[in-house]
N, C-alpha and C positions, 0 to 999 in steps of 0.2 A: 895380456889382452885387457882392454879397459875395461870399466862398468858398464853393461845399457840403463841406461836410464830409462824409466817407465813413471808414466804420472798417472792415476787415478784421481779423478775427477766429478764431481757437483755440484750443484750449488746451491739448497738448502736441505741435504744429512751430514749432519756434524761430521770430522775427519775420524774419529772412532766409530762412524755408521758401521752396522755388523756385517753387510754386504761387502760393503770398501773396503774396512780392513779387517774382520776378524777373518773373512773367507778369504779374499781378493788377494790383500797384502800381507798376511801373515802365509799364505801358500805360497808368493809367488818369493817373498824373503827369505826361502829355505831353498832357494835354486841359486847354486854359485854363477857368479857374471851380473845378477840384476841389482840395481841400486831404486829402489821403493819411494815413490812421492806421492802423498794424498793429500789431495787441494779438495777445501770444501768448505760448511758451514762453521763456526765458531762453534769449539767444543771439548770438552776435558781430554786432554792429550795423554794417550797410551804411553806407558813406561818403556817403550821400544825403542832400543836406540837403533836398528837397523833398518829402520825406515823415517824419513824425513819426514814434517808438517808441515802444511799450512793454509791455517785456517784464513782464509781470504774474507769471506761471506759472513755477516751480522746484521740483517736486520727481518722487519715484519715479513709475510709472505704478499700482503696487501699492498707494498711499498712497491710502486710499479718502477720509479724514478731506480731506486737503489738495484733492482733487479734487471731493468735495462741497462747497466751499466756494467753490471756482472760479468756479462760476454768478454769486453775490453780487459777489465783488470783479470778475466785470466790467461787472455792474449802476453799479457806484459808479464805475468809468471812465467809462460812454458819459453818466453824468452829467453829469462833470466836460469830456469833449468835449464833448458835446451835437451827436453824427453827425445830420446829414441824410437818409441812407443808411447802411445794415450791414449787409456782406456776412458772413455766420456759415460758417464752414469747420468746422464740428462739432455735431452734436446737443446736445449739453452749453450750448452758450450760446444755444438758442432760447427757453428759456423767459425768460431774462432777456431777448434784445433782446423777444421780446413784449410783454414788462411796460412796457421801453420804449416800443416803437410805442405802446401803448394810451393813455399816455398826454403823448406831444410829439408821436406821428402821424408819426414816421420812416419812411421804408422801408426793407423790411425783405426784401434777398434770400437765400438758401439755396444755398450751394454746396454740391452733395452729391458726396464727392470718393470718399467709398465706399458701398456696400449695408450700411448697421451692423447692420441686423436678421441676416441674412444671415453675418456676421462672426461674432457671436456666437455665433448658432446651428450655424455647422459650427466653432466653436471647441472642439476634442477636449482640452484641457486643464483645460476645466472638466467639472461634473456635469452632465446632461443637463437637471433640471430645474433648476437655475438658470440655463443656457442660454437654454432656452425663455423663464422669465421675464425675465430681463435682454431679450434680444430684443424679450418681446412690450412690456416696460417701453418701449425705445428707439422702436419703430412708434409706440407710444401718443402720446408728446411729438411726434414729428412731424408725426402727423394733426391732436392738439388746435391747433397753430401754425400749420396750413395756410391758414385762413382770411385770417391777418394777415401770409401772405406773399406779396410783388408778387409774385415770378417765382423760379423755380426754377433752376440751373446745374447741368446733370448732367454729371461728367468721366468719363461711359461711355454711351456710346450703349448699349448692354443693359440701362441703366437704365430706357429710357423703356419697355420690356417689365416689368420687376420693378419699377416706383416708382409704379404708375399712379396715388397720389394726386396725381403732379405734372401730369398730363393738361389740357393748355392753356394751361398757363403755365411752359413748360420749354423749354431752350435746352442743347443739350451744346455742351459747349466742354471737346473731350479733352486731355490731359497731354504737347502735342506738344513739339518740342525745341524752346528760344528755343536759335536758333545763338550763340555767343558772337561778339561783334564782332571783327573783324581775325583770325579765324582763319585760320591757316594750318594746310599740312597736312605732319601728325609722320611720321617714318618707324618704322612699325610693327613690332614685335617682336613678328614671326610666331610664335613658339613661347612665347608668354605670354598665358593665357586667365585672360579677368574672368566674378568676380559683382560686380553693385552693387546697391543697392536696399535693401530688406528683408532681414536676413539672420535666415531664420526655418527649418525642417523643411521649413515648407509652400510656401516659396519656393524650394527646392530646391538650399539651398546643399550639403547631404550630398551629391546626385547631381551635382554640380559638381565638388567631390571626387574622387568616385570616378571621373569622369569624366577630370581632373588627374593619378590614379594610374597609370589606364589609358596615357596618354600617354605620361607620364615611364615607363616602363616599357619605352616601344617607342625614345622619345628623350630624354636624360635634359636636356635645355636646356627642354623642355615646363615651364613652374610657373604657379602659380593664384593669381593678387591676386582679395582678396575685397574688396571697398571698400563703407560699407554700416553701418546700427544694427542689435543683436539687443537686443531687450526682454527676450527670456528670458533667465533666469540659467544654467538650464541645459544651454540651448542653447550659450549662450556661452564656459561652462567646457568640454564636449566641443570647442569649436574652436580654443581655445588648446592644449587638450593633443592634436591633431591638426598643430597649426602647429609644435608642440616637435617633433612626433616624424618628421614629412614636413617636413623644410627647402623645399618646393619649393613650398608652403601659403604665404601672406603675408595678414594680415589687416591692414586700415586702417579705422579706427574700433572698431567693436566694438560696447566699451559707452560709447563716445560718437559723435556725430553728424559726420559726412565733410561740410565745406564743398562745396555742389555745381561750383566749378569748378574741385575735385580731380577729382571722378567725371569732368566733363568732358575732362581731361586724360588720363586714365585711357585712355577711352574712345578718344580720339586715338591712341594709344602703341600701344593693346594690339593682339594679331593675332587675337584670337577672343573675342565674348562669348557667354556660357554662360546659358541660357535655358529652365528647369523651375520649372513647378509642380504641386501636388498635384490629382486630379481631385477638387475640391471646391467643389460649388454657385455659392459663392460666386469663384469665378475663373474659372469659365465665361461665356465670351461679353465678359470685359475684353481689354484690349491696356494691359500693362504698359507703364510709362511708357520701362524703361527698351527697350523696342523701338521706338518712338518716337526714342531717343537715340540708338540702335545705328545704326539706318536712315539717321538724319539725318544721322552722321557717318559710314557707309559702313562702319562695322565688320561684317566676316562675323558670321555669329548657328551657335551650335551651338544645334539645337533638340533636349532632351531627352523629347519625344512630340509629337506632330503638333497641338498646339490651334491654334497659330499659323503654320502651313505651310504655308497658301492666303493668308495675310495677307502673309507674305513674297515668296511666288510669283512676283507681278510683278514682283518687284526681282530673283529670284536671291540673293535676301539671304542667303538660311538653308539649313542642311544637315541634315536630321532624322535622328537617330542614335537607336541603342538599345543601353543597356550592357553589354546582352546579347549584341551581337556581337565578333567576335575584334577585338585592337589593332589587327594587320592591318589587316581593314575597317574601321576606323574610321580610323586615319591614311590609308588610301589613298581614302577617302571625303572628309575636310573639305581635302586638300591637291589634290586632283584637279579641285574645283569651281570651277566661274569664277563667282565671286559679284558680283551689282552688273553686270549686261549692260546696265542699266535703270536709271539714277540717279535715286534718289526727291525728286519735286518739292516745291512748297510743302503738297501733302498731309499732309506727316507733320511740319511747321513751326508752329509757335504763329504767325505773323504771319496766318495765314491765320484764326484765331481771335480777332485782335484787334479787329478791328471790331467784332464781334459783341458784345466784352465793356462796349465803348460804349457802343454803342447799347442792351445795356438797364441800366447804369447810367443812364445818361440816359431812358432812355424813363420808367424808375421815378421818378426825382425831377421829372418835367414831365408825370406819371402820362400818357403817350402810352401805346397799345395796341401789343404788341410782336408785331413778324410777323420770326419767323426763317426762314432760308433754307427750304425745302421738304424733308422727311427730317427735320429736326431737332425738330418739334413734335410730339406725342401728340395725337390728336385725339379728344374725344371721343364 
């Protein structure tokens, strides 16, 4: 029997993104019959010879020209493959794999890895009405697609609240840690707090910051690795001239992208991660990946407002602070706490997600009816 061929799809996370391939393609390359293709941003290409490359995608995210064009040149790849399945990690390439399915009868699944409507919309950088329209532009293409898509992937359970065109054909599979093999455990440098992730306003690297200064203030060994992309330019010039002027600030990456099994290592070493975001629409009711990462390697969590302090709870994971209070309380608050009473299980583990991404990879190319665990489906 042949290969299926399956493409996994983007168009601005590198073809090593950890979703794409550490989760996605490295579980689905351990199922005999599948042959593995990740089309995506330009990017340091994994040592795997069992999964194909290619990086299509190189330029600014600003570059309107190079990104409308995006759609076509991956039209003229899934040609030149000819997937049996494609799995799309972006609104941007639904309309092409459509065009595809219509006419070789691919399937065609939809990983929605964020609320893009939603994104747009509490995007305070732009003008309001081009918000709205960008937004209501992005809805539009997803519902016209919805027809010619097998099944749905949502990586936030509050999606299946805010997405209800995916209603009966969805499946979360959240952004949990794949443990790295052979780990062992670092000895941590109590007095050195991370941000990773997004390094955005509305990710809360400023209050990470100030939260860094606070510290170092009470003890001067306190310093703040920021490990992490910022898309903004702006952003990114105030944090260089923050990291000149506070020596105890460290940025890694920036304005390019942090290999994840730096973060990982990071994440090992460090004695506190730093954990804020903005009260906006669209971050309400997610679980950030990198809590997920923290939990699963047992890193204390500084929470800077309570969204996720009933999420941690069971573990003792997290200490929920406000910058508003004295250094005092706040050092004799995160050093006092006995965090981790409760070691978190395969809960917050992608292995436990793995089956699932099988089973409707397969279920869609053998068009079986797919029944996910109970909780996980929208019911009409």
């Amino acid at each position: 029997m042949s290969e299926k061929k399956i493409v996994i799809a983007t168009v601005l996370k590198p073809v090593n993104d950890t979703r794409m391939y550490e989760k996605f393609a490295l579980t689905l390359c351990k199922v005999k019959g599948f042959s593995i293709n990740i089309v995506g941003f330009n990017g340091k290409i994994p040592q795997n010879g069992k999964i194909n490359y290619f990086p299509l995608f190189g330029f600014q995210r600003t570059n309107l020209l190079k990104r409308s064009l995006a759609p076509l040149k991956f039209l003229l790849s899934l040609i030149k493959i000819r997937p049996d399945v494609i799995i799309v990690c972006t609104w941007e390439l639904l309309i092409s794999s459509a065009l595809y399915k219509i006419f070789t009868g691919a399937r065609l699944i939809y990983d929605i890895q964020e609320n893009y409507y939603l994104n747009i919309v509490c995007a305070t950088s732009y003008p309001k009405l081009l918000r709205t329209m960008g937004g209501l532009f992005i809805r539009t293409v997803e519902r016209l697609s919805g027809p010619l898509i097998s099944h749905y992937i949502l990586a936030e359970r509050i999606y299946t609240q805010q997405i209800r065109f995916t209603s009966g054909k969805c499946t979360v599979l959240e952004n949990k840690l794949k443990r790295p093999s052979g780990r062992t455990l670092k000895q941590r440098d109590e007095k050195m707090l991370l941000f990773t992730g997004t390094i955005a306003r509305e990710t809360g690297v400023f209050e990470a910051i100030a939260l860094a200064r606070i510290l170092h203030g009470t003890n001067s060994a306190f310093h703040l690795v920021i490990a992490g992309f910022c898309a903004r330019k702006k952003d990114f010039q105030q944090l260089l001239k923050i990291a000149q002027e506070d020596d105890f600030v460290r940025i890694i990456g920036g304005n390019q992208l942090v290999p994840h099994e730096e973060i990982i290592e990071l994440i090992q070493k460090a004695g506190y991660g730093v954990v804020h975001y903005a009260q906006q629409d669209n971050f309400k009711g997610k679980v950030p990946t990198k809590l997920f990462e923290y939990t699963g390697l047992e890193l204390p969590v500084l929470l800077l407002d309570n969204q996720w302090a009933e999420w941690c709870a069971p573990y003792d994971a997290a200490c929920v602070l406000s910058l508003d209070e004295t250094p005092v309380e706040i050092l004799e608050k995160i050093t006092s706490m006995k965090y981790y009473t409760k070691v978190p299980g395969d809960e917050v583990l992608w292995k436990q997600e793995e089956g699932k991404l099988v089973e409707i990879t397969a279920g869609c190319l053998n068009k079986i009816p797919l029944n996910p665990p109970a909780g996980l489906r929208v019911k009409k």
